[in-house]
Each structure stands twice: as structure tokens, then as C-alpha cells.
VMD Tcl script that draws the C-alpha trace (Angstrom):
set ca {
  {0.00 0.00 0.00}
  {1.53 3.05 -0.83}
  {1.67 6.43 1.20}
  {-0.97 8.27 -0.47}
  {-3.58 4.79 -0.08}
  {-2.93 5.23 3.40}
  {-3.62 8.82 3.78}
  {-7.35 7.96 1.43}
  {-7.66 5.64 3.97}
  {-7.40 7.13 6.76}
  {-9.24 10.14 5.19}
  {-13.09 8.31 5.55}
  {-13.58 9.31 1.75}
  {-15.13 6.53 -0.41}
  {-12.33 6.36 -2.74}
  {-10.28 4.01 -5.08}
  {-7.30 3.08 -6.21}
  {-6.36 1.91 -9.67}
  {-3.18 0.62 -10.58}
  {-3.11 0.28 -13.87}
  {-0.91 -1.32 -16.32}
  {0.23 -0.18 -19.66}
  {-2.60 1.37 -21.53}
  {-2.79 1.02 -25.32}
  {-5.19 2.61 -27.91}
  {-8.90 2.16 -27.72}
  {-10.45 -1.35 -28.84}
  {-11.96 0.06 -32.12}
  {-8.52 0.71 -33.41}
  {-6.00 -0.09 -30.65}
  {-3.86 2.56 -32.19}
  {-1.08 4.10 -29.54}
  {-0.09 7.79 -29.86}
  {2.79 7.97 -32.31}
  {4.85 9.83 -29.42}
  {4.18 6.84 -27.00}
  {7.23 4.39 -26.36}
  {6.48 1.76 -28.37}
  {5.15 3.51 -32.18}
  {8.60 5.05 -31.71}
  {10.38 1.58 -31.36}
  {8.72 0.02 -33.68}
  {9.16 3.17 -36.47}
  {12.97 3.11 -35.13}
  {13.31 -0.84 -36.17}
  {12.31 0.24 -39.73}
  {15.63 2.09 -39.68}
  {17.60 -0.31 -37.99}
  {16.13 -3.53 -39.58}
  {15.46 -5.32 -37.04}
  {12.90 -5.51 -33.83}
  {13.35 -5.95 -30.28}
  {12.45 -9.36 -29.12}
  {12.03 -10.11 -25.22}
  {10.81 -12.91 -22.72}
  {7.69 -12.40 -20.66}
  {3.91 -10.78 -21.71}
  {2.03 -8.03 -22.14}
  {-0.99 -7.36 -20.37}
  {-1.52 -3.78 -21.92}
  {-5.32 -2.97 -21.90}
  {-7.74 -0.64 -24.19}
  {-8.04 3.15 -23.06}
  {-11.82 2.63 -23.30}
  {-11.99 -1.03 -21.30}
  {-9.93 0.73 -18.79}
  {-12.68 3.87 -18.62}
  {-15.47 1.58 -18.37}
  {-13.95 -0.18 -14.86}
  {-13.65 3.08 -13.83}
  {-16.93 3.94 -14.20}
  {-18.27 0.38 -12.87}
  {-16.22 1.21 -9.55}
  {-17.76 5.21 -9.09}
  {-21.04 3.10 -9.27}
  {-20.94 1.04 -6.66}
  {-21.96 1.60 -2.88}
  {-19.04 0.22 -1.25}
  {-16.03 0.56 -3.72}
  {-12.92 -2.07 -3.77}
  {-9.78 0.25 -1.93}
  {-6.95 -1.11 -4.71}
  {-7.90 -2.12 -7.73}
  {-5.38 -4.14 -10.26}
  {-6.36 -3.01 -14.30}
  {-4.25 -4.86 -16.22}
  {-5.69 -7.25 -19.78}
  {-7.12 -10.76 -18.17}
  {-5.28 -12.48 -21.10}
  {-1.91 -11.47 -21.41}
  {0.11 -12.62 -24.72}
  {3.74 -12.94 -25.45}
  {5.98 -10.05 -25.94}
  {7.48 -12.31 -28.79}
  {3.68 -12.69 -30.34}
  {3.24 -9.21 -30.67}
  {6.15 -8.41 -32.17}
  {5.86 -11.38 -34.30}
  {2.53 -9.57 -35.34}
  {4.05 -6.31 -35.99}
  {6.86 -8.26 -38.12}
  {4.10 -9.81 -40.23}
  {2.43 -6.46 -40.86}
  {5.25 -4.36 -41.41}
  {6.73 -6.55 -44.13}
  {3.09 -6.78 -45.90}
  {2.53 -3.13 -45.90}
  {6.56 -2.05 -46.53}
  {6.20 -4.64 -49.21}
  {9.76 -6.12 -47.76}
  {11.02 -9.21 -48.44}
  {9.69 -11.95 -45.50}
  {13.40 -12.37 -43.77}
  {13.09 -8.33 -43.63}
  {13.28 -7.33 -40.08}
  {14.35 -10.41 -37.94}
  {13.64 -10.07 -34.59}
  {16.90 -10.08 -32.62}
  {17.38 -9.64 -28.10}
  {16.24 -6.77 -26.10}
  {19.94 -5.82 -25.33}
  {21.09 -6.31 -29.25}
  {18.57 -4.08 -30.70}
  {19.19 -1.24 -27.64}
  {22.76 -1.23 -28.72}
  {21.72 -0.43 -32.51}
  {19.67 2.01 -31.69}
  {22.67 3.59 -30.13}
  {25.21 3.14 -32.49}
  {22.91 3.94 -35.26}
  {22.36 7.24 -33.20}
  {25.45 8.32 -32.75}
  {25.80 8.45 -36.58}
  {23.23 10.39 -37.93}
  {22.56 14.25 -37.83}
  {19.37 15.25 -35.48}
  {16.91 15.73 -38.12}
  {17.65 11.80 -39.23}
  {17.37 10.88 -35.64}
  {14.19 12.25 -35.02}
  {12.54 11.44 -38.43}
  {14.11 7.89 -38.57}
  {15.05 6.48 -35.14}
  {12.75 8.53 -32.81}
  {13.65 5.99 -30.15}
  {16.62 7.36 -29.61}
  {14.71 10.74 -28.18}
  {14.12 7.98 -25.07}
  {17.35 6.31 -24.90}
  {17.19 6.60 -21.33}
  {14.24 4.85 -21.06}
  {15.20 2.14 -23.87}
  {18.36 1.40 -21.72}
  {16.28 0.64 -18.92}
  {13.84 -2.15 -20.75}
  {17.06 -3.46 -22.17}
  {18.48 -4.15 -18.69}
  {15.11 -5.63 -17.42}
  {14.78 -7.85 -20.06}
  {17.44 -9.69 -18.83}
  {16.19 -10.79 -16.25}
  {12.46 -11.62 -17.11}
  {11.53 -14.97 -17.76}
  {8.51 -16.04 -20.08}
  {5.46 -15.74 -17.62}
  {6.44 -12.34 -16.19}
  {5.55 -8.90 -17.42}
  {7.68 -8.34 -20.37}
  {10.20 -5.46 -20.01}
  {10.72 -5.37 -16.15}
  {7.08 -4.33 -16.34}
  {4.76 -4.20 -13.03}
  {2.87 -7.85 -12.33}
  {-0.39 -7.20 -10.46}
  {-2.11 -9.79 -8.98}
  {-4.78 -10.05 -5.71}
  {-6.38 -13.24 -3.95}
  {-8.24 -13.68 -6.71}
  {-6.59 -13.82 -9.77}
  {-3.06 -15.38 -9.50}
  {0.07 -13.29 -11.21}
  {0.28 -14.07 -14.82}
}
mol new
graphics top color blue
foreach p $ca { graphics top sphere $p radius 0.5 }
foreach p [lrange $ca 0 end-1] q [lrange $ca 1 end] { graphics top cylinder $p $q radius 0.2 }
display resetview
């Protein structure tokens, strides 16, 4: 429970708290903001030819799914204190980028060994080294991932230590009495 839990606690509000996993794009298009972490990774691997690869899953769920559990919750008499919103069905990290392989070659019209999917930790370091060639204007155009190398160094370090039914990434696992962790 975290400081500020306690204090809503202890306040006698009726209140809630979500955590809430990584949230994606709405259901009727899933489509992420292009400034969001991964659109730029996955316009950066055009570039570099490759895509990041990584143990674990995602349990990222739809803006709008999230926003209707929210709603459910202000609608109840005696609201849940902590509440866990994360997808009830993860899937691979590998399967997703599998899918955005498949897609990207179909609509790049690239040949199908075009952008193998290669470790975490590998495709970090090409980002960098591909960064520290170009002038700005290619960066952010063509590798925009490299505007978050920060945070691109970080997933590359947790990804090597998550194993295949953690979050991928180093991401958060929630889980209550419940609903085991995924």
C-alpha cells in the first residue's frame, strides 16, 4: 500500500485506487499515440532492420476497457480500496512483435526475412550506435527511439532478467487473492 492509499484511507472518503498497467489505444482501433514508447520503437526498427524481441507478456489494456472499470467502480456503494487493471489475457511479448513483423513486411512490401527479430539488449545497442551516426533531423525522423534512450536502456536491462510468464520489459505484475500473477 503506498503512502498516499494510506492517507485515502485514513481520510473516511469513499475512494479508489487503480493501478493500472500499460494502456494502449482504444479497442476500435488499438492505435497508440505515435509519441508513445512503443510507435517510436517500432518506427525506429524500420531504420535499424530489425525488432526488439524479449521474454515475458504483455498485459496492456484498451483506453476505453480501462474507462469503463472506472466507471463500474464510481457506481458502486461500497467501492474495492486497490484495484489491479491490467488485460485478463496477457500474450507474449514475442507474439506481438511477431505480429508487428508480419504487418510491417506486408505493408513495406519487404522481403519476408526483412526485419528479424533479434534480443532486447542487441537491438538497444543499434539504436545507439545507429544514433550516434546520424545528424538530429535523421534521428528524429528515422530512429525517434533514440529521443528515449534513457528509457530504452532501462527495458534493455530488465529484459534480462524476465523470464517467459512475467511482465515483459521489467514491467509491473499485479495480482490479488483472486486472480493469481500471470
Amino acid at each position: 500500500m503506498s503512502q498516499k492509499e494510506l492517507i485515502l484511507a485514513k481520510s473516511g472518503l469513499n475512494s479508489s485506487s487503480f493501478r493500472i498497467g500499460q494502456i494502449t489505444g482504444g479497442r476500435s482501433n488499438a492505435a497508440w499515440a505515435m509519441s508513445d514508447w512503443l510507435p517510436m520503437i517500432i518506427k525506429s526498427s524500420l531504420t535499424l532492420g530489425m525488432l526488439p524481441d524479449a521474454n515475458g507478456v504483455v498485459s496492456w489494456a484498451p483506453i476505453d476497457a480501462l474507462a469503463e472499470a472506472i466507471l463500474d467502480v464510481g457506481f458502486v456503494e461500497e467501492p474495492p480500496f486497490a484495484i489491479n487493471l491490467v488485460h485478463p489475457r496477457p500474450v507474449s511479448w514475442t507474439s506481438v512483435m511477431r505480429a508487428m513483423q508480419e504487418s510491417l513486411i506486408s505493408a513495406k512490401h519487404l522481403s519476408k526475412d526483412a526485419l528479424p527479430m533479434v534480443p532486447f539488449r542487441k537491438w538497444a545497442q543499434a539504436l545507439e550506435d545507429t544514433a550516434s551516426t546520424l545528424l538530429s533531423e535523421r534521428i528524429a525522423k528515422d530512429i525517434p527511439a533514440a529521443k528515449i534512450i534513457e528509457f530504452v536502456r532501462a527495458l534493455a536491462k530488465a529484459s534480462d532478467g524476465t523470464v517467459e510468464d512475467s511482465e515483459a520489459l521489467g514491467g509491473t505484475v499485479f495480482q490479488d487473492n483472486k486472480h493469481p500473477a500471470h
